[in-house]
C-alpha positions in Angstrom: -8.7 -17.2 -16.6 -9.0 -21.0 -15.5 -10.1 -19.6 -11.8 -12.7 -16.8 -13.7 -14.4 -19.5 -15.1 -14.3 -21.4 -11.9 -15.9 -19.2 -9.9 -18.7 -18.7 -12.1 -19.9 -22.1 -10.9 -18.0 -22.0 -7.1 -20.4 -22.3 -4.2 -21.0 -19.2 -2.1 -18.6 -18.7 0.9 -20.8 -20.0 3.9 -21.3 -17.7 6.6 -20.7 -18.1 10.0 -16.9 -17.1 12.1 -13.5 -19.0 11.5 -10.4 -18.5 11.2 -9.2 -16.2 8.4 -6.2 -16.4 6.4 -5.4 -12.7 4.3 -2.8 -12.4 1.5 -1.8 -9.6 -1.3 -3.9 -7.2 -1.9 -6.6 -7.7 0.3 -4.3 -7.8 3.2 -2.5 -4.4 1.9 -6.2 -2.8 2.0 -7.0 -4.3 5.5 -3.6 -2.5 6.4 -4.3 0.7 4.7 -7.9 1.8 5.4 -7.4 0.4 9.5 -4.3 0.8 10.3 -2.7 3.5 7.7 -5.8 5.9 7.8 -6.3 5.5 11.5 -3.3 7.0 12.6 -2.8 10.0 10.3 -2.3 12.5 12.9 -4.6 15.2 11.3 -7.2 13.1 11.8 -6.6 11.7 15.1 -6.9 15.8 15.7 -9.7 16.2 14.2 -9.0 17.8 11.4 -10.2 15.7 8.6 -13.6 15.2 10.1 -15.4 17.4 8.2 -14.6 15.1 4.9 -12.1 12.0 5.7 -13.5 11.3 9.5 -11.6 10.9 12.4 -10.2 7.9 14.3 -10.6 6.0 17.1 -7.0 6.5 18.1 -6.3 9.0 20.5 -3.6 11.6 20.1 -2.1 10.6 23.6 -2.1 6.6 22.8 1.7 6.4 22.3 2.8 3.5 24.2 -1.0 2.8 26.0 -3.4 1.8 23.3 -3.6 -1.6 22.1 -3.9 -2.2 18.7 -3.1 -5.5 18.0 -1.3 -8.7 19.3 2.0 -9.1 19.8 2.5 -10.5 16.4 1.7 -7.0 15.2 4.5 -4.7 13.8 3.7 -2.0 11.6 6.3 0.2 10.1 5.6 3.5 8.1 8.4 3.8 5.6 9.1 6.3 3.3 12.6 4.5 2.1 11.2 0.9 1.0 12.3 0.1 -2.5 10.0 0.4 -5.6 7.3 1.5 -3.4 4.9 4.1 -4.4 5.0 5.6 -1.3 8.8 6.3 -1.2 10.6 9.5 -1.4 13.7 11.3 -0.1 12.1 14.9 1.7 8.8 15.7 1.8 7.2 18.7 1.1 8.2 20.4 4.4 11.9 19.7 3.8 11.8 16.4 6.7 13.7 14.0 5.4 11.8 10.3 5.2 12.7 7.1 6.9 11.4 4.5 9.1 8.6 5.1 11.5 7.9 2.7 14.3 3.7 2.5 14.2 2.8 -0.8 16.5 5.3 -2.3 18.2 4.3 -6.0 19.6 0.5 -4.6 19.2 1.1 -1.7 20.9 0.7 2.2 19.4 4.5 3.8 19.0 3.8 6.6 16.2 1.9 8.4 13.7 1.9 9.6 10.3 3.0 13.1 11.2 4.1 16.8 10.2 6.0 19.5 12.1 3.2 21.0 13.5 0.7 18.1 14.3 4.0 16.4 15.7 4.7 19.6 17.8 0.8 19.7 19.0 1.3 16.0 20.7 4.9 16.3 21.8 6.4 14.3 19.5 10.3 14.6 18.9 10.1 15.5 15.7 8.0 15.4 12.5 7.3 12.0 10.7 7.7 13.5 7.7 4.3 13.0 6.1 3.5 16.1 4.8 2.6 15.9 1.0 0.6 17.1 -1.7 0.0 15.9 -5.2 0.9 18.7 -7.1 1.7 22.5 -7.1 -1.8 23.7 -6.9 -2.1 21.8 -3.9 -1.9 22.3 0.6 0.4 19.6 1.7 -1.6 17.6 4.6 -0.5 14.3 5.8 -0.3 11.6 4.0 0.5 7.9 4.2 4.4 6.6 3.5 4.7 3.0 2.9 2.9 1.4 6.1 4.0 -1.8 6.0 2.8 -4.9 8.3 6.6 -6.5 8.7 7.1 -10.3 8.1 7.1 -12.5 11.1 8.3 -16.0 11.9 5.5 -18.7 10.2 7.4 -19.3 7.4 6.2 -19.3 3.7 1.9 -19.4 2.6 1.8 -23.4 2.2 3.7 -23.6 6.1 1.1 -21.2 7.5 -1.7 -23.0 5.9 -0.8 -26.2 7.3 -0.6 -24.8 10.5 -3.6 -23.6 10.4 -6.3 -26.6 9.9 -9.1 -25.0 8.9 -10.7 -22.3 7.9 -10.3 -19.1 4.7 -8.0 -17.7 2.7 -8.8 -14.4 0.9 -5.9 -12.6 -1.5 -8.6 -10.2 -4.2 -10.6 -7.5 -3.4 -13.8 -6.6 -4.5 -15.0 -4.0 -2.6 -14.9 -2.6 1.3 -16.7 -0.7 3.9 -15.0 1.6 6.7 -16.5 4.0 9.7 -15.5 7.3 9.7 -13.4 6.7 13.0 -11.9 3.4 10.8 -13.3 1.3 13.5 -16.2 -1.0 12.4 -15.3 -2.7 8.9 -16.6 -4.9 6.1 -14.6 -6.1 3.3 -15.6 -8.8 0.3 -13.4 -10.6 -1.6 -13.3 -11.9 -5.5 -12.8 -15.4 -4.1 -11.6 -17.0 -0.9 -10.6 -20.7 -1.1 -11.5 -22.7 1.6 -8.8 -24.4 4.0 -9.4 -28.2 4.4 -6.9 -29.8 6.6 -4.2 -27.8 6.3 -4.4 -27.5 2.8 -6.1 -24.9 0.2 -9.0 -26.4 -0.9 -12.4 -25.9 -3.0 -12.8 -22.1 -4.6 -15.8 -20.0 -3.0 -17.3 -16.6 -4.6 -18.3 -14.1 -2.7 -16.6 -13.8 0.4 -16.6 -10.9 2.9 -15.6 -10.6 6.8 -16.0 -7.6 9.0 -15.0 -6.5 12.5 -13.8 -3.9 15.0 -10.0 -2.7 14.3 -8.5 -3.7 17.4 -10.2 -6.5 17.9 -9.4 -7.7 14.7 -5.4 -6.8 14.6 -5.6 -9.1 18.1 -6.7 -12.1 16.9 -3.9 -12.0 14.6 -1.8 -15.1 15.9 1.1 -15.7 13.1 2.5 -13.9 10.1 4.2 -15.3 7.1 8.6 -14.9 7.3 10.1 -12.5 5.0 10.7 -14.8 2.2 7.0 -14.3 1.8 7.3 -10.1 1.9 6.0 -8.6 -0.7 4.3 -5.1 -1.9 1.4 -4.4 -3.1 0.5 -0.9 -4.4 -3.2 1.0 -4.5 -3.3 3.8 -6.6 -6.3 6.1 -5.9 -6.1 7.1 -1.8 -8.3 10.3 -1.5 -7.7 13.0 1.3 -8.4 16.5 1.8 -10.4 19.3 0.7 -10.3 19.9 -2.5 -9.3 16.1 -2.8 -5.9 15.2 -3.2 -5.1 11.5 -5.0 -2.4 9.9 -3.2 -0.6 6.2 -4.5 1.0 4.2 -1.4 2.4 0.6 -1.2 1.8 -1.7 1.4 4.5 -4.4 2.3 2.5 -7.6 3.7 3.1 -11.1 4.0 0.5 -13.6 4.8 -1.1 -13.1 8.4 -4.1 -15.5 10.0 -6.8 -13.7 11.9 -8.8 -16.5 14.5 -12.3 -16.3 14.9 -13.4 -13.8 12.2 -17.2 -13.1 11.1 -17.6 -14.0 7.9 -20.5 -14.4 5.3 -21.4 -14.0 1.4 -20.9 -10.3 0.3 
């Protein structure tokens, strides 16, 4: 309540590019609508565009397209505790588990069923293939895609490293291409970072960019002690919709030289 009525009177986050700190649940939503969305393989094959879009990931980028520096590990997983995107078989009877997405930046999987897997080559299916009820087509749909914890240590040791620059942790709203390329997202508040340290509140923040370029500026992540997820409740897919919930496992990760501005 102490920071509602703060930001009532905060000055509005000044535009211009810096570096960019992301936390919680906006860092979950960067993950989910760029990274998650983006390599469902029905889309990647085109066959969401008609309602969800496509993606700027190609179907044969296993192992070839960049997607992010090498601090950039993504894991979709199906078996992370308390996560609303867990379960034990999905609706095709394939078992879930671990699925390598980026490894070091680089593309290693997709959110997959038996057949899109069989269409690409894949060994087998990622098991992704879901719907949200009985009167429902399974498609595919996200697991747990989780960014995994890397070596910086907790929040307070990344900030220090980091000199100056944002931090952003709330969303407020966000804007995605349909090939979940080109992106805008504003945050409830982002508090500015002053020497290494968090510093005055600012309303109104957003930042946008290009997908890969974005995932490679990323230059640290937070250690696991810092780990945590975060949970969104309302992803829409298909046709008629379907209403998925997912978790996201995140801990803090610093972006260098974003564009940012007042939402």
């Amino acid at each position: 309540s102490q920071e509602a009525v703060a930001l009532l009177a905060a000055p509005a986050c000044p535009p211009g590019r810096t570096t960019l700190v992301l936390a919680g649940e906006q860092l979950g939503l960067q993950v989910h609508e760029s990274v998650g969305h983006a390599v469902e393989l029905d889309r990647v094959l085109g066959r969401e565009a008609s309602y969800a879009g496509t993606s700027f990931v190609p179907a044969d980028g296993v192992g070839k397209l960049r997607f992010g520096s090498e601090w950039v590990n993504v894991t979709a997983d199906a078996t992370s505790p308390g996560g609303l995107g867990s379960y034990r078989w999905d609706d095709e009877g394939v078992e879930g588990r671990p699925v390598p997405i980026v490894r070091a930046g680089v593309l290693t999987g997709f959110l997959s069923s038996r057949e899109t897997a069989a269409e690409i080559g894949l060994d087998r299916s990622g098991g992704c293939m879901r719907a949200d009820g009985f009167t429902r087509q399974p498609i595919v749909r996200m697991t747990n895609v989780n960014l995994d914890p890397g070596d910086a240590g907790t929040l307070a040791d990344l900030l220090a490293d980091t000199g100056d620059g944002l931090l952003i942790e709330t969303n407020r709203s966000w804007s995605i291409d349909n090939r979940r390329l080109n992106f805008q997202f504003e945050g409830e508040a982002a508090w500015e970072i002053k020497g290494g340290e968090r510093g005055r509140l600012l309303r109104n923040p957003s930042y946008a960019g290009v997908t890969p370029e974005f995932w490679a500026s990323c230059d640290a992540v937070c250690s696991a002690g810092d780990w945590r997820l975060t949970s969104l409740l309302d992803c829409g897919k298909g046709e008629p919709g379907q209403v998925m919930r997912v978790s996201h496992g995140c801990a803090p990760a610093r972006f260098r030289d974003v564009e940012v501005g007042v939402a």
